[in-house]
C-alpha positions as CSV (number, residue, x, y, z in Angstrom):
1,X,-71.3,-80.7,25.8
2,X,-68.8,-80.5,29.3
3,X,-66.7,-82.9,29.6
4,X,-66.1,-83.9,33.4
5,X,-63.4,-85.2,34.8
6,X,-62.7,-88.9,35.7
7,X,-63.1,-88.9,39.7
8,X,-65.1,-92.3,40.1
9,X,-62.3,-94.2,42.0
10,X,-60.5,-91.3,44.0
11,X,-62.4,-92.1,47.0
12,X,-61.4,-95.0,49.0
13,X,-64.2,-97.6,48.7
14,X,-65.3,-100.2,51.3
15,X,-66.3,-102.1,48.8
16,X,-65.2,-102.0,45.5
17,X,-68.5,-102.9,43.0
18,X,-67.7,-104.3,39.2
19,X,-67.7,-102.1,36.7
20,X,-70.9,-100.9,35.1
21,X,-71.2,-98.8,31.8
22,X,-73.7,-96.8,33.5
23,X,-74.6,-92.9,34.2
24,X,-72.0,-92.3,36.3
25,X,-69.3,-93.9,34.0
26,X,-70.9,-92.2,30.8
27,X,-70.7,-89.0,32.3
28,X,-67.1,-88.8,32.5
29,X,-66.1,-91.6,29.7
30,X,-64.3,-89.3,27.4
31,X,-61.9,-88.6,29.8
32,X,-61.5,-92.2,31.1
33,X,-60.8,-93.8,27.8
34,X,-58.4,-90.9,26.9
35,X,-56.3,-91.4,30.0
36,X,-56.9,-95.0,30.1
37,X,-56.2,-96.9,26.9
38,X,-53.3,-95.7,24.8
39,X,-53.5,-94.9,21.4
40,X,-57.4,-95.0,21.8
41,X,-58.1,-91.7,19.6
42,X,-55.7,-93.0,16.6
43,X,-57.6,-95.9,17.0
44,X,-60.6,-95.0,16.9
45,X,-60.1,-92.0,14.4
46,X,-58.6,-95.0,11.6
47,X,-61.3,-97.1,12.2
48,X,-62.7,-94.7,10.1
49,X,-60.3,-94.5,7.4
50,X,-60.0,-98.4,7.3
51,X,-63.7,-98.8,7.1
52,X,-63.9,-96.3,3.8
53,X,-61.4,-98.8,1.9
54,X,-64.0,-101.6,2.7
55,X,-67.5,-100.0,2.5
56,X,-69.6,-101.2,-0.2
57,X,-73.0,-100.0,-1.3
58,X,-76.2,-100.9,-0.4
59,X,-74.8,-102.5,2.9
60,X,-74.4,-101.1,6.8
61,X,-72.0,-100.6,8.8
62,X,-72.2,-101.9,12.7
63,X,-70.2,-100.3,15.6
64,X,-71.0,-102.9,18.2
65,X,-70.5,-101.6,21.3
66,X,-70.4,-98.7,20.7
67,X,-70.7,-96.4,24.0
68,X,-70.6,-92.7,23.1
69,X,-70.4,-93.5,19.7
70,X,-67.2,-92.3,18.7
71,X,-66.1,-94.9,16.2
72,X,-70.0,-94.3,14.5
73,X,-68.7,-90.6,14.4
74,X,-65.3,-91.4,12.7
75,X,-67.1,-94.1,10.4
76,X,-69.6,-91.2,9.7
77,X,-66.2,-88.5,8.7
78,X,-64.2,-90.6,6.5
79,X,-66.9,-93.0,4.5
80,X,-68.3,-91.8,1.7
81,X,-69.5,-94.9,-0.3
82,X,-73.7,-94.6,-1.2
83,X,-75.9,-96.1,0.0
84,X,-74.5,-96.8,3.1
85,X,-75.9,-96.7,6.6
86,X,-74.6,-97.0,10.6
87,X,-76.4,-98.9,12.8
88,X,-74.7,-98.5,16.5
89,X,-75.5,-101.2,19.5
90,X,-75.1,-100.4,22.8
91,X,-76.6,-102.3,26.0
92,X,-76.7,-99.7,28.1
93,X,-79.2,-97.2,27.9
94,X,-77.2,-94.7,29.5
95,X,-74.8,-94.9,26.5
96,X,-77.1,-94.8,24.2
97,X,-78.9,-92.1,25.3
98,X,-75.5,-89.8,25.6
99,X,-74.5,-91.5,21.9
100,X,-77.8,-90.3,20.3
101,X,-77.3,-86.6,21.6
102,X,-73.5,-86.7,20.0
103,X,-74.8,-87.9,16.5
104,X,-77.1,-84.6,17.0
105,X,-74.8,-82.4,17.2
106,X,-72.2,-83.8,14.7
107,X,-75.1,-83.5,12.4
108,X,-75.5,-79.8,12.7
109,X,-71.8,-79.9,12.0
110,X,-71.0,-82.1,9.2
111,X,-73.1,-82.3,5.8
112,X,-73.6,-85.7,3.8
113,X,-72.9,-87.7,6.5
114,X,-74.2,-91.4,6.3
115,X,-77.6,-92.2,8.5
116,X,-77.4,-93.4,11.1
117,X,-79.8,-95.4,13.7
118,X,-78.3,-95.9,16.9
119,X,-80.1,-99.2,19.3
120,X,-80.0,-100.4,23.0
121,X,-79.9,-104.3,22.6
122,X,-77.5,-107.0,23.2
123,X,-75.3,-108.0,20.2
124,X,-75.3,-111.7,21.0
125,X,-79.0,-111.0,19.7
126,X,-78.7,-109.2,17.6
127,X,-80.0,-109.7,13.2
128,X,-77.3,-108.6,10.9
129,X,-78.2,-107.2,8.1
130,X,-75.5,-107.8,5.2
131,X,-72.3,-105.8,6.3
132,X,-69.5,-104.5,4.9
133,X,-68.0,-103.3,7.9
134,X,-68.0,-104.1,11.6
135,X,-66.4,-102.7,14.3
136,X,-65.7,-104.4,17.5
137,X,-64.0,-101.5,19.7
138,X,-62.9,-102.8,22.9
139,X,-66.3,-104.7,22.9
140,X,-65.6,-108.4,22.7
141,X,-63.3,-108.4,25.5
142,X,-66.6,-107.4,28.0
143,X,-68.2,-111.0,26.1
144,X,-68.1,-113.7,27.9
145,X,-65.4,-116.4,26.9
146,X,-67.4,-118.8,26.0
147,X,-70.3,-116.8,24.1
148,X,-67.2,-115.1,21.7
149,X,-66.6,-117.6,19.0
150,X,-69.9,-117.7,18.0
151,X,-70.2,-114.0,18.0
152,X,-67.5,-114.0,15.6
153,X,-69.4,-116.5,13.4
154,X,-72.3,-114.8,13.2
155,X,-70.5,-111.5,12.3
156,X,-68.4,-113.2,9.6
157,X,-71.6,-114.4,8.0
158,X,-73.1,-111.1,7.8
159,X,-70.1,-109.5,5.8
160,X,-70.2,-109.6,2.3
161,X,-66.8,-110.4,0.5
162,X,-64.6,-107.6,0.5
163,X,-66.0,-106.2,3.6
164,X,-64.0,-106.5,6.9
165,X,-64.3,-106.8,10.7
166,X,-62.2,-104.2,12.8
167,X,-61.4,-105.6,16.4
168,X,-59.7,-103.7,18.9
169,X,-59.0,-105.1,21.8
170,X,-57.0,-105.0,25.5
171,X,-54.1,-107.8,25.4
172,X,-52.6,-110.6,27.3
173,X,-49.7,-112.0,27.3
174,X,-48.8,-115.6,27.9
175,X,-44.9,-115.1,28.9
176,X,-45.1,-113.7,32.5
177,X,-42.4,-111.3,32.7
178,X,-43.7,-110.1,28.8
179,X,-47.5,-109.7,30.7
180,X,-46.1,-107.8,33.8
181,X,-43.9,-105.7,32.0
182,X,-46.5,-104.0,29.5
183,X,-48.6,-104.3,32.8
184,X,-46.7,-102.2,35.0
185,X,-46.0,-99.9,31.3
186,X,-49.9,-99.3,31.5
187,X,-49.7,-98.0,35.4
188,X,-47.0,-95.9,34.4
189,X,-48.9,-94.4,31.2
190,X,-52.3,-93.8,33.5
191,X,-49.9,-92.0,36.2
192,X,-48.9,-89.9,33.6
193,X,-52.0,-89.0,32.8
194,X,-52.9,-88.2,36.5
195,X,-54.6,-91.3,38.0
196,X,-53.4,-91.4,41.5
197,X,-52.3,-95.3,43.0
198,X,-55.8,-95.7,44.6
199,X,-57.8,-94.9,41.7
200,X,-55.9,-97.1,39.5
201,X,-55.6,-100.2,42.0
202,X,-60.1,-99.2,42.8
203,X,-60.3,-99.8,39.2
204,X,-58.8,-103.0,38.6
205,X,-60.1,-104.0,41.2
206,X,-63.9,-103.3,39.9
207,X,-63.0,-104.6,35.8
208,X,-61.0,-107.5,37.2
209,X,-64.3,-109.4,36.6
210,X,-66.0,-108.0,33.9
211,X,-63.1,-107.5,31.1
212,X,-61.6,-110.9,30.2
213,X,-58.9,-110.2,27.9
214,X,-56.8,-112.8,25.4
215,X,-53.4,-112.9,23.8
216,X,-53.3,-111.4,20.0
217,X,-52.5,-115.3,19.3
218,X,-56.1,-116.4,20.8
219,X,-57.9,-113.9,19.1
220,X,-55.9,-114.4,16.0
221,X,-56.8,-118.6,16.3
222,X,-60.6,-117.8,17.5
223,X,-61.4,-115.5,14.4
224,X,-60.0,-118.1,12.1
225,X,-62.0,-120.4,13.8
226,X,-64.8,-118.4,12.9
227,X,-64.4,-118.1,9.3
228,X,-62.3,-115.2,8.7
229,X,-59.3,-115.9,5.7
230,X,-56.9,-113.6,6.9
231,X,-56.2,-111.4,10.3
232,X,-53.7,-108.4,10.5
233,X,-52.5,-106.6,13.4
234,X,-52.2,-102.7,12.3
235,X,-51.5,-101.2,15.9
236,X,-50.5,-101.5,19.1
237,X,-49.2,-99.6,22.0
238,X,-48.4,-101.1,24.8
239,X,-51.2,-104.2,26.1
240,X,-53.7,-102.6,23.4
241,X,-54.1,-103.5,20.0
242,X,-56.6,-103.8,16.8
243,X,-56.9,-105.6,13.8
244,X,-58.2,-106.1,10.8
245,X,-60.2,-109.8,10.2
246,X,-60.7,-110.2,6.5
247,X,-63.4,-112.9,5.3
C-alpha cells in the first residue's frame, strides 16, 4: 500500500485542533512516526525479539495501542512459541481498519505466523485474558494521568510469571536545562528529517494536550507501584525510551 507523505501541519492554521488519531493522521502515519520519534523502527522491530524470550504457551499476547499494527507485525516475525495468539486494541476505528488490512497482507507474505484478532475498544476496559506479553508502544502516555496506575495494575495481573510488559514511551525531564536540551535535540532530529518550523511548532501545538509525558523515574516508581518486581530501561535516543517491567 502508498505511503503518503506527512503534510498535515504545513499549512498555517487559524486554529490549531488537538490531535486525533483519525483518517487523516492514519493516512500518512508511517511517515510521521518515522520522522518523528527516533529510534521508533529499532523499537518497534525488538519489541519483537524481546517478546519471543518471554512468550509462553497457551497465553496471548496484547499490543495495546496499537495503531497500524506494527509492533503486532514484529510480535508476529520473531515469536514462535505455540499456542500463542495476538490480540491488538486500538480506539480508533480508522486505525483499526488500516491495521486489519496490513495483517492481510503480511499474511500472504509470511507462513506460520501466530493469529491474530485485531479490536476497536478502549483498554481501560478492556478483559485480559492471561498474558505473557504486553506491549504498551507509545500508548500510555495518550492515558490520562490519573487513569495510568491502575492500567498498570490491571496489566500486571493479567501476566503470568515469566511474562513481561514492554513500555515505550516519550520522556520528561525534571532538570530544566536536561528537558530543553533533549527538547531542542528533538526539533533538530524532525528538521533533519524535513519538517519545516511551522509544521513542527502546528504540531505541538495540537499534542500539547493530548500526550502527557513523565520522567523514566515516574514511570519507573508508577509500575512498581503497580506490582511489577523489576523495570529495565533497554533504549533510548534522545527524550524517547522503552523498557522492560518484569512481574
Amino acid at each position: 500500500m502508498p505511503r503518503q507523505p506527512d503534510r498535515l501541519f504545513a499549512t498555517p492554521l487559524a486554529e490549531v485542533p488537538d490531535f486525533a488519531f483519525n483518517e487523516d493522521v492514519v493516512r500518512v502515519f508511517p511517515d510521521m512516526i518515522k520522522r518523528s520519534v527516533p529510534g521508533y523502527p529499532t523499537i518497534v522491530e525488538n519489541i519483537g525479539v524481546l517478546a519471543a524470550q518471554f512468550a509462553q504457551p497457551d497465553t496471548t499476547l496484547y499490543d495495546l495501542g496499537s495503531s497500524l499494527g506494527a509492533v503486532t507485525q514484529a510480535l508476529r516475525r520473531h515469536v514462535r512459541t505455540e499456542s500463542c495468539r495476538v490480540v491488538a486494541v486500538d480506539n480508533s476505528s480508522a486505525m483499526v481498519e488500516r491495521c486489519s488490512e496490513y495483517l492481510k497482507a503480511q499474511d500472504s507474505m509470511f507462513q506460520e505466523l501466530l493469529p491474530v484478532e485485531v479490536r476497536e475498544g478502549d483498554i481501560l476496559q478492556l478483559q485480559f485474558e492471561p498474558a505473557s506479553v504486553i506491549a504498551l508502544n507509545f500508548t500510555l502516555q495518550f492515558i490520562a494521568p490519573e487513569q495510568r496506575l491502575a492500567l498498570l495494575s490491571r496489566i500486571r495481573h493479567a501476566l503470568v510469571p515469566g511474562g513481561a510488559l514492554i513500555l515505550s514511551e516519550k520522556l520528561r525531564f525534571d532538570d530544566p536545562e536536561e528537558h530543553t536540551l533533549l527538547t531542542d535535540l528533538h526539533i533538530a532530529f524532525k528538521r533533519a528529517n524535513g519538517y519545516s518550523e511551522l509544521e513542527i511548532a502546528q504540531k505541538r501545538s495540537a499534542i500539547e494536550n493530548v500526550m502527557k509525558p513523565d520522567s523514566l523515574q515516574e514511570n519507573r516508581e508508577r509500575l512498581l507501584a503497580a506490582g511489577f518486581s523489576k523495570v529495565l530501561p533497554w533504549f533510548q535516543c534522545l527524550n524517547f525510551a522503552s523498557m522492560i517491567a518484569l512481574p
